[in-house]
C-alpha positions as CSV (number, residue, x, y, z in Angstrom):
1,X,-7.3,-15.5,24.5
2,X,-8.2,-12.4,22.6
3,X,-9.6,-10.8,25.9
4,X,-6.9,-11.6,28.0
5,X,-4.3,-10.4,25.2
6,X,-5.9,-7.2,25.5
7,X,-6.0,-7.3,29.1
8,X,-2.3,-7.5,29.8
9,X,-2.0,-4.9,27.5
10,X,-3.7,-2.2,29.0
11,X,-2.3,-3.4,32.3
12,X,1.4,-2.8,30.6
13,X,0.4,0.9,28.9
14,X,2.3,2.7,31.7
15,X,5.1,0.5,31.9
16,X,5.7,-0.5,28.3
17,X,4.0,2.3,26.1
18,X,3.9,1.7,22.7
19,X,4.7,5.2,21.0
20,X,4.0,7.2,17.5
21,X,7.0,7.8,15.8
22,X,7.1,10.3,13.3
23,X,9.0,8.1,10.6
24,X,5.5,6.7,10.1
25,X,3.7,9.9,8.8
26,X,7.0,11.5,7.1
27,X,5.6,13.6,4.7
28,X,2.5,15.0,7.0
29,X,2.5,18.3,8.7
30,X,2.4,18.2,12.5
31,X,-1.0,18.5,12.9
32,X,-2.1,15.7,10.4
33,X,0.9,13.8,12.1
34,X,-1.0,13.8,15.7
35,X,-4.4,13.4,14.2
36,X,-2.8,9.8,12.3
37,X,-0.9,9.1,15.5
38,X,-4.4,9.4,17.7
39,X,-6.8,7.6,15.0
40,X,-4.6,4.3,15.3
41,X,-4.8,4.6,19.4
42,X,-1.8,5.8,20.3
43,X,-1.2,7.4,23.5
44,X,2.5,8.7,23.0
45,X,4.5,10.3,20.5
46,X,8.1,10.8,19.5
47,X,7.9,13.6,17.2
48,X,10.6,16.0,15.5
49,X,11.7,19.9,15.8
50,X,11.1,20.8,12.3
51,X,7.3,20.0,12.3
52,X,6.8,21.5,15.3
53,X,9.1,25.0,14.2
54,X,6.8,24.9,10.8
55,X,4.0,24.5,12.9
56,X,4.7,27.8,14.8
57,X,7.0,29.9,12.0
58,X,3.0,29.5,10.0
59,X,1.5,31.9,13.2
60,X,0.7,29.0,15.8
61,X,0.7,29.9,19.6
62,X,2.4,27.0,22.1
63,X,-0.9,27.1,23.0
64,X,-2.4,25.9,20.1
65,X,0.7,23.8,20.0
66,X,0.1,22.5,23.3
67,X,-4.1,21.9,22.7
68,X,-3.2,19.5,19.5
69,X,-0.5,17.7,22.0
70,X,-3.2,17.1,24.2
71,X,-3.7,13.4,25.6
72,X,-0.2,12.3,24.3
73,X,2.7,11.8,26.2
74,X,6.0,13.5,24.3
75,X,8.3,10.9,25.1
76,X,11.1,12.5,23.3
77,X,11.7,15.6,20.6
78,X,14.9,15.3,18.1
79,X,16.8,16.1,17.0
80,X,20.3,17.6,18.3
81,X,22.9,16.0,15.8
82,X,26.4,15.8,15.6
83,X,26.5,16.2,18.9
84,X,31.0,15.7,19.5
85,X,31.7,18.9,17.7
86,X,34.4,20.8,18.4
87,X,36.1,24.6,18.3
88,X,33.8,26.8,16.4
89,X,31.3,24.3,15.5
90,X,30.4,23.5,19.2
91,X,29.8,26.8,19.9
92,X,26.9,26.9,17.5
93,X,26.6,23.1,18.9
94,X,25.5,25.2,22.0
95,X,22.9,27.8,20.6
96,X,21.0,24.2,18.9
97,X,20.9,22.8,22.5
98,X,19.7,25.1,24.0
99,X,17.1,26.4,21.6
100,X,15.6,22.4,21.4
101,X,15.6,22.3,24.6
102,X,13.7,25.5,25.2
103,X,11.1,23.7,22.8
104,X,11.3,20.6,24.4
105,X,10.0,22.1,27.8
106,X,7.9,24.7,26.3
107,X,6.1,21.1,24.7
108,X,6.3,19.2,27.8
109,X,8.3,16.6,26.2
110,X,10.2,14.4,28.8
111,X,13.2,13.7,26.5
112,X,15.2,15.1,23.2
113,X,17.3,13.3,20.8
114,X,20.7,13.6,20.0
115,X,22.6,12.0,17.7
116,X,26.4,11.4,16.9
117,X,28.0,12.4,13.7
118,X,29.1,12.7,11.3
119,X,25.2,12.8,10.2
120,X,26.1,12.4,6.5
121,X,27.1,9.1,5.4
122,X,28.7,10.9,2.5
123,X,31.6,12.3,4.7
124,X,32.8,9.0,5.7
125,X,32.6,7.6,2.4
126,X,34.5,10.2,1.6
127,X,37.0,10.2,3.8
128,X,37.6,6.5,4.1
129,X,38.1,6.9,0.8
130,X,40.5,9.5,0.0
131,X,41.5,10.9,3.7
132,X,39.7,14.0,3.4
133,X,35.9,15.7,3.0
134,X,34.8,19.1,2.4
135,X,31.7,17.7,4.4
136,X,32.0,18.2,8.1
137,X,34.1,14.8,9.1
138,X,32.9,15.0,13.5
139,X,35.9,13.0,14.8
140,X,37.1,10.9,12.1
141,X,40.3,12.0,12.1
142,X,41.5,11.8,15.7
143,X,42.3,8.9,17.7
144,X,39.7,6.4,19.3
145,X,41.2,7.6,22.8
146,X,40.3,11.2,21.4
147,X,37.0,9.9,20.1
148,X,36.1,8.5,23.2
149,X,37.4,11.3,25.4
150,X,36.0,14.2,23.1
151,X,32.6,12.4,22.9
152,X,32.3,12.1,26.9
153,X,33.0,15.8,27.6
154,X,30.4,17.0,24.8
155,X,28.1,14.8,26.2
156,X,28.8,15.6,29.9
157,X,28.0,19.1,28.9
158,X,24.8,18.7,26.8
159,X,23.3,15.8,30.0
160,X,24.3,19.1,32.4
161,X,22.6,21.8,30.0
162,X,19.4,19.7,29.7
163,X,19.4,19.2,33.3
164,X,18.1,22.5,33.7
165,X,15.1,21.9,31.7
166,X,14.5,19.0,33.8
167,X,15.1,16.8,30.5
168,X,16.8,13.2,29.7
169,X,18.8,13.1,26.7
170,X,19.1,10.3,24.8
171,X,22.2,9.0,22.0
172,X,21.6,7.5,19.0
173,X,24.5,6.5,17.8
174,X,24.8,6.4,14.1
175,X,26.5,2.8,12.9
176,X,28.8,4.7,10.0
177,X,30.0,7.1,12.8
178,X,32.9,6.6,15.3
179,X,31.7,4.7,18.7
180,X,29.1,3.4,17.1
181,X,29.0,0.0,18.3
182,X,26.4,-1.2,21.3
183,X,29.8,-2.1,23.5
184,X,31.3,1.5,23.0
185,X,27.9,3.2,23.3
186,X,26.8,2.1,26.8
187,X,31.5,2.6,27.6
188,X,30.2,6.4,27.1
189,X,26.8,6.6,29.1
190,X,28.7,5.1,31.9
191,X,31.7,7.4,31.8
192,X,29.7,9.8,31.5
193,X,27.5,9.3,34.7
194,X,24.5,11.7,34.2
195,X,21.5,9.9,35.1
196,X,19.8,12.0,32.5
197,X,21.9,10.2,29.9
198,X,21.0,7.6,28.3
199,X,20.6,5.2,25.1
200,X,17.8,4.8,22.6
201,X,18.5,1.5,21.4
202,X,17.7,0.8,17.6
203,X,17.9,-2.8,16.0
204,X,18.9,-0.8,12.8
205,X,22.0,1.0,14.3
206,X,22.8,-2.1,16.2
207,X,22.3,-5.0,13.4
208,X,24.5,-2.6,11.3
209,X,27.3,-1.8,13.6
210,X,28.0,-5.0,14.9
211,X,25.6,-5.9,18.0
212,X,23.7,-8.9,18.5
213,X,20.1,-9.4,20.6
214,X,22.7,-11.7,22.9
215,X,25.2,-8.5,23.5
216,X,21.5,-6.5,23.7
217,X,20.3,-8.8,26.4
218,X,23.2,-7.6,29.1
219,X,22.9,-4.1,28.6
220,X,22.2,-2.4,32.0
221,X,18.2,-1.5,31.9
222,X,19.1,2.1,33.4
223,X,21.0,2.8,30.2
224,X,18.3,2.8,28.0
225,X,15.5,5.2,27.6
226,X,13.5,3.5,25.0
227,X,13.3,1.6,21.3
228,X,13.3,1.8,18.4
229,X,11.8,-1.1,16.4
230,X,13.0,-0.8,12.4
231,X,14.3,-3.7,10.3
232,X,17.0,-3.9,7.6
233,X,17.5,-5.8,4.2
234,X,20.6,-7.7,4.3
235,X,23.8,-5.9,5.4
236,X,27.3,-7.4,4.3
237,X,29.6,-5.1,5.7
238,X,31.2,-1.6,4.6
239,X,29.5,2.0,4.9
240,X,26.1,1.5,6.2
241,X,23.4,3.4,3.3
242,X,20.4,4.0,5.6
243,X,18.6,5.1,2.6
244,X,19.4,1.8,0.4
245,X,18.8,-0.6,3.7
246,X,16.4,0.5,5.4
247,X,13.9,0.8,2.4
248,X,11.8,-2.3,3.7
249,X,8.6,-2.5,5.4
250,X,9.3,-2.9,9.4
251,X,8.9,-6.7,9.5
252,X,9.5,-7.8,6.0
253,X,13.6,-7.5,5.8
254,X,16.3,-10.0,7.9
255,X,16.2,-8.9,11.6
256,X,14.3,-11.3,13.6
257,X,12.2,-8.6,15.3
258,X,11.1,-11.4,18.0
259,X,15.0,-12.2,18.9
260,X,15.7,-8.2,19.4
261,X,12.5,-7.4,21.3
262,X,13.5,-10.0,23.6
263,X,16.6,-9.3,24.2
264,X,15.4,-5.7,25.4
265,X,13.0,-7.5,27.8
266,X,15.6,-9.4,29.3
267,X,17.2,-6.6,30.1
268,X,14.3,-5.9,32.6
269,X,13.3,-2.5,30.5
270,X,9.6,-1.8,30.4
271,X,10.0,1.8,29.2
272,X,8.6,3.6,25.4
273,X,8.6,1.3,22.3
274,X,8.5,3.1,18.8
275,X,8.4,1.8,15.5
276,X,10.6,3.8,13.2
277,X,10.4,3.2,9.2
278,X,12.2,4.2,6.4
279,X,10.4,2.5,3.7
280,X,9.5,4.5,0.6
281,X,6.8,2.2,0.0
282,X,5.0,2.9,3.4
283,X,6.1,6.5,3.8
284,X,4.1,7.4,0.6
285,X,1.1,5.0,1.6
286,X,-2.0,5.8,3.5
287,X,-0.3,6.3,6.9
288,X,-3.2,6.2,8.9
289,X,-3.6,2.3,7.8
290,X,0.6,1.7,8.3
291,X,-0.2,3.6,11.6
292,X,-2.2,1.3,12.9
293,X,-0.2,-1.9,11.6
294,X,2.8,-0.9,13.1
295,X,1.2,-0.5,16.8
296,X,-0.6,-4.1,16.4
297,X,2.9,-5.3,15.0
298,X,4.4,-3.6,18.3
299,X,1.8,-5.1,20.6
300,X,2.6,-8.5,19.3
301,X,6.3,-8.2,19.7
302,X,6.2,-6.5,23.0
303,X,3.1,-7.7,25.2
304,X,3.5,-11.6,24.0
């Protein structure tokens, strides 16, 4: 059974690659990062700007940069964030693009992450609660027809600017932020219509914001790019605190990770699977051991 097991798993590797996500190896720099990611037998990584700019801002060439990339797949770089901003802010929304995505090709990564805002919880908390924040609010106060129009042309313009790096872009959209719900995300790909626009699909964001593996299951397959695999302590409504929530070892809180990993499958996706975590606990562990326990956790959920 064991042999057989690991058959159909190398037979899936191209089809359904289980991924490194940086989450896993937090506190590591890039280059302790890749050799964690490689040790546990991964053959893909999502990984993150900020490592890689530290990486080169300490006298590193791309083509160092490209030798320690060597033998992974860069399934995605993030991340662009608040990514519906508007006036003066999306001029400098602009300069961010395209400087990731600069880095993005210059890596060979086939995809970059961007992410809706506004990227601090404390805004909306703030502003549901008194009407106003000093913190930069995204789209809070407009309309949802403004929301939802506003959103699509910022996003129209990023799919088009990362066209030309030959990129796909792909929205995570955050559950305390407008549109944040599964329904309203995959509305926005599709009004969109840039192929090179598309969903990463988190059990987090969705648990949080409303979704359910059923509403998952009848998502469109072309509207996702790939997943991430996290789990939750128990929500009960309100403000969403990532930091409060998600502090739970990936398998050990409430989301049936069985139920959600289905209902991707059923979709008929067979793209990149990544587990993120935000636990503390494992963060600050020996990540070359919680490494390796996430992709035989991922293997389990996804090739059985």
């Amino acid at each position: 059974m064991a042999f057989l097991f690991l058959m159909e798993a190398e037979l899936s590797l191209e089809n359904n690659r289980i991924t490194f996500n940086t989450t896993a190896a937090k506190h590591s720099s890039l280059v302790m990062e890749l050799d964690i990611a490689r040790s546990a037998g991964y053959t893909a990584v999502e990984i993150t700007q900020d490592k890689v700019r530290t990486y080169l801002d300490a006298g590193y060439s791309f083509d160092d940069l490209r030798q320690e990339l060597g033998g992974f797949t860069v399934h995605g770089i993030g991340a662009l964030v608040d990514v519906e901003r508007q006036g003066i802010a999306e001029k400098e929304l602009w300069r961010e693009a395209d400087a990731l995505f600069m880095l993005a090709h210059a890596v060979g990564a086939k995809g970059v992450q961007i992410v809706s805002g506004p990227l601090d919880v404390h805004a909306v908390i703030e502003f549901n609660g008194y009407g106003f924040s000093k913190r930069y609010t995204g789209l809070l106060q407009h309309s949802y027809d403004d929301q939802l129009r506003l959103s699509v042309k910022n996003l129209a313009a990023i799919a088009h600017r990362a066209r030309d790096y030959g990129l796909t872009v792909y929205l995570e959209a955050l559950s305390w932020a407008p549109l944040s719900s599964l329904e309203q995300q995959v509305n926005i790909v599709q009004r969109v219509g840039c192929d090179n626009l598309k969903l990463v699909v988190d059990f987090w964001h969705c648990y949080t914001s409303g979704a359910t593996p059923e509403q998952l299951s009848k998502v469109d397959r072309d509207c996702i790019y790939g997943v991430h695999v996290c789990d939750s302590l128990p929500y009960f409504g309100g403000i969403p605190i990532e930091t409060i929530l998600r502090d739970v070892p990936t398998g050990s809180g409430v989301l049936n990770l069985r139920d959600w990993t289905d209902a991707v499958k059923a979709t008929g996706f067979d793209g990149w699977w990544c587990s993120e975590t935000f636990c503390k606990k494992q963060q600050q562990g020996n990540s070359y051991a919680v490494a390796k326990e996430l992709k035989r956790q991922l293997e389990t959920l996804v090739f059985s």
